[in-house]
C-alpha positions in Angstrom: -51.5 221.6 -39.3 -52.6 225.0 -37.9 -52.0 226.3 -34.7 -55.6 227.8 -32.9 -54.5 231.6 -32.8 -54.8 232.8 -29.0 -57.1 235.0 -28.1 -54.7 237.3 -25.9 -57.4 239.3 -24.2 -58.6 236.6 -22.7 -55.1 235.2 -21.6 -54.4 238.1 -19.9 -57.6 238.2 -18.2 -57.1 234.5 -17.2 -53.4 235.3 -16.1 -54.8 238.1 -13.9 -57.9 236.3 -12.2 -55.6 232.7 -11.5 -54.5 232.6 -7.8 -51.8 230.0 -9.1 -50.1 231.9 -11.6 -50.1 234.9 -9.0 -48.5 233.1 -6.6 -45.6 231.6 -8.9 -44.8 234.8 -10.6 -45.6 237.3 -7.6 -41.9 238.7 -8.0 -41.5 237.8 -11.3 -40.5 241.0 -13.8 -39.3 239.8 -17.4 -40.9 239.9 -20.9 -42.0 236.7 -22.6 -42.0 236.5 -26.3 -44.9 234.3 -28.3 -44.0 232.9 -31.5 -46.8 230.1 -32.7 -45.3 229.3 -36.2 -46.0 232.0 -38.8 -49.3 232.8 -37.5 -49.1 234.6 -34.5 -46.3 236.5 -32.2 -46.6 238.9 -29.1 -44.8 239.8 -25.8 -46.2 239.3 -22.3 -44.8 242.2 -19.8 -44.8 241.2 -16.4 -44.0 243.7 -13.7 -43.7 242.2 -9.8 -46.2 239.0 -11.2 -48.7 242.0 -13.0 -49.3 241.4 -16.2 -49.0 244.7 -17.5 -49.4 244.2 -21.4 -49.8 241.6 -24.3 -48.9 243.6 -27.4 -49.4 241.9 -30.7 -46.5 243.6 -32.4 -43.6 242.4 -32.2 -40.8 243.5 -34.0 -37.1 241.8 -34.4 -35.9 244.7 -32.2 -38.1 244.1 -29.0 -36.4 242.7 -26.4 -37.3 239.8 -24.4 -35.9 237.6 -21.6 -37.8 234.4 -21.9 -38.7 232.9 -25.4 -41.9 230.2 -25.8 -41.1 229.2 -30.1 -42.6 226.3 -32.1 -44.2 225.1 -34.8 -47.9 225.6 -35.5 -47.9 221.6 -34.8 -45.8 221.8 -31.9 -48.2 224.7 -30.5 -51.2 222.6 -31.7 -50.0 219.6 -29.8 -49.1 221.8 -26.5 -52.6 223.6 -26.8 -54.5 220.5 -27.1 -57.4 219.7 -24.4 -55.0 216.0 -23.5 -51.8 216.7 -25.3 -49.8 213.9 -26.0 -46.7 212.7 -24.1 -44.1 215.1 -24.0 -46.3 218.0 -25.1 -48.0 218.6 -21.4 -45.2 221.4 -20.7 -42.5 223.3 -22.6 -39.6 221.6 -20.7 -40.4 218.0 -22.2 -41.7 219.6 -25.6 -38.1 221.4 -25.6 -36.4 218.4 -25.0 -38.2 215.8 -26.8 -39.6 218.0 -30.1 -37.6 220.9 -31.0 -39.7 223.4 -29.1 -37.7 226.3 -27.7 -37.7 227.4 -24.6 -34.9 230.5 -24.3 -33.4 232.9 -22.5 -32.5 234.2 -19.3 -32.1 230.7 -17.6 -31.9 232.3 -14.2 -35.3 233.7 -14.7 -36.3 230.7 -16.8 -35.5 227.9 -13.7 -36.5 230.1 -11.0 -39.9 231.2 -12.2 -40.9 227.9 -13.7 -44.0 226.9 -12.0 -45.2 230.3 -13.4 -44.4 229.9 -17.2 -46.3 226.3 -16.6 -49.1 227.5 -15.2 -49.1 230.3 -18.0 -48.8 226.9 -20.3 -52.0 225.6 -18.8 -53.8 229.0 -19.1 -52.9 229.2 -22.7 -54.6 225.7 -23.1 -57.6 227.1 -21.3 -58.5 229.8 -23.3 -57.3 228.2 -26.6 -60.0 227.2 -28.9 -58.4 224.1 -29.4 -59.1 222.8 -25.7 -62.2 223.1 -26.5 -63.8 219.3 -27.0 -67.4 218.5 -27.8 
């Protein structure tokens, strides 16, 4: 199964224009690394709930403070327009199917609501989501 590659313009347009993600992240600083499989990786900077950059390059040397890694499936199932049980977030995908959800877990826990809202923005603007 492949994973709908995510048009990261548009998620950083849609990060920018939500009220809800704003409001969750509006101190949050940190970098959040992609991985979708094999097929896609990049790094959302966030500065004081800005994002400042999606960059489509990521190297093994970048450094990151929150990591969002599965399969193309996995990422398939999350992106879906009604995922399946356990596949509505990254907390019960992480717990229940291998996902990985990583890193600072200070940052992690206390800026939740934001990297779930970002979850439901990727859905949005992820050509999978889209139903006839």
């Amino acid at each position: 199964m492949t994973a709908p590659r995510l048009d990261t313009v548009r998620l950083a347009t849609a990060m920018a224009a939500d009220p809800e993600f704003r409001l969750q992240a509006r101190y949050l600083s940190t970098s959040i690394r992609v991985v979708v499989g094999d097929s896609q990786r990049f790094t959302i900077q966030v500065r004081d709930g800005v994002v400042t950059e999606i960059d489509p390059e990521v190297t093994l040397f970048d450094p990151y403070a929150v990591l969002l890694q599965g399969t193309e499936e996995q990422w398939s199932k999350l992106l879906a327009a009604v995922p399946e049980p356990f596949y509505q977030d990254f907390f019960p995908a992480a717990l229940r199917h291998g996902f990985r959800l990583e890193g600072d877990l200070e940052t992690i826990m206390a800026y939740y609501p934001a990297l779930r809202r970002l979850g439901d923005l990727m859905r949005s603007v992820s050509p999978a989501a889209v139903t006839a």
